[in-house]
N, C-alpha and C positions, 0 to 999 in steps of 0.2 A: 319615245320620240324625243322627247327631252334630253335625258343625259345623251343622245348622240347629239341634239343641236349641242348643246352645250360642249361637248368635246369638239365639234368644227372651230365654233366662236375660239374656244380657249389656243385649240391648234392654226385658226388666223391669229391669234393675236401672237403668239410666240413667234410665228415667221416674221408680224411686223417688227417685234419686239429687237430679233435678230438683225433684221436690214436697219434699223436705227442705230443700235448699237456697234454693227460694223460699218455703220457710214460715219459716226460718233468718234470710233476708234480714227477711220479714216483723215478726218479733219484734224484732229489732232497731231495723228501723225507726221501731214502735211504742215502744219505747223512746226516741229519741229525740227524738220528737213529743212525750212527755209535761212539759206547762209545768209550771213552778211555782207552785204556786196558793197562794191563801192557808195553807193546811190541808199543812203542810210532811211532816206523816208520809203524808198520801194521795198525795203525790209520789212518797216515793222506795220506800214499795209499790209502787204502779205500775211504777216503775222495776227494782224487784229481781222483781217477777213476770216479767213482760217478760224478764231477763235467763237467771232459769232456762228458760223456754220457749225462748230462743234456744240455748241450751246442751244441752238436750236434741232440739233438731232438729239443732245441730250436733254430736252424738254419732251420732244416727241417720246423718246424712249421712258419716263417719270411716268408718262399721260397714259400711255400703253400699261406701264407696270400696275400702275393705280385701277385701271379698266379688266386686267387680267388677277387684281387682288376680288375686286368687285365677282365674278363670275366665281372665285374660289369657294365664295362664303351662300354661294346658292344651292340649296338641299333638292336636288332635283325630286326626290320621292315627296315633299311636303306637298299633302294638298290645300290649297287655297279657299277660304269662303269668300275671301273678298279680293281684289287684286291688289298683289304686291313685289316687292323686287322677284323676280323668279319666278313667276305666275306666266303660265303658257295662256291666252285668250284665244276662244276658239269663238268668232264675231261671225255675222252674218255677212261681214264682206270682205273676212279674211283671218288669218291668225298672226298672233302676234304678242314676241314676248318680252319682257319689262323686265333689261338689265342693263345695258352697256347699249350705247347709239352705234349698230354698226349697219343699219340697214338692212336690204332684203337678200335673206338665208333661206338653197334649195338645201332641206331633209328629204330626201327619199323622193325625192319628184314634188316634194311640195312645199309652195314658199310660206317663208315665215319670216313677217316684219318684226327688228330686233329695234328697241328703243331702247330710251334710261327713263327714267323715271321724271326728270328734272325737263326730258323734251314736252312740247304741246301735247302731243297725242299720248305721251306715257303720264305726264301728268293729269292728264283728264280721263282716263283709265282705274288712275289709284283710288283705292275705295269700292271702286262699283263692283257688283256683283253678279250674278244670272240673271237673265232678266231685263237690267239696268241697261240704258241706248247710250251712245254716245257719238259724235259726230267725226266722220272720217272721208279726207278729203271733200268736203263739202256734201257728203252724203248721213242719212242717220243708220247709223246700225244698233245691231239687238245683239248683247254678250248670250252665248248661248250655252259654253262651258267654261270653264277654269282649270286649270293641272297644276 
């Protein structure tokens, strides 16, 4: 179950990757379509809008590359004693796995909360082990397995 979540996550992130990078191209482009017209400060308005928009799609698009470098270096086969980046939690009030903040992922008809490490609930995860409770959504749960 793993390597297929993990093949989802990685195949979202390439389409977001995709739509950044073609809106990225996008903005740019518009940029440099824009002539000079008579009216010289509605130029290079155009121009400097256009450029933050290309900078904030090529921001999102870095976030994304860094988030899809992240999921590269996950061994899906390793198993875990304790939890850590790449560690499938299977909790008495849900599963859920420690790599990339992308939210809740259906596998095969079954959801699985995807964190990072650095969020609240992934950070108060890291370390524990079977056994070991931790509190989600203001409830306590019991880790019951690891992968």
């Amino acid at each position: 179950m793993k390597l297929e979540l993990l093949q989802i996550l990685k195949n979202q992130l390439d389409t977001r990757m995709q739509a950044a990078y073609d809106a990225m191209q996008s903005a740019q482009d518009s940029a440099n379509e824009e002539t000079k017209s008579s009216a010289g400060d509605k130029y290079e308005t155009a121009r400097a809008m256009a450029q933050i928009e290309r900078d904030r799609h090529a921001q999102l698009y870095e976030q994304l590359r860094q988030e899809r470098a992240v999921l590269e270096r996950i061994d899906p086969s390793f198993h875990f004693e304790r939890v850590g980046l790449g560690a499938l939690v299977h909790s008495s009030l849900g599963d859920f796995l420690i790599a990339v903040s992308v939210g809740v992922v259906m596998v095969s008809g079954q959801k699985i909360i995807v964190v990072s490490p650095q969020s609240p609930l992934g950070a108060s995860l890291m370390g524990k082990q079977v056994g070991d409770t931790f509190l989600f959504q203001q409830k306590k749960a019991v880790i019951q397995n690891i992968t």
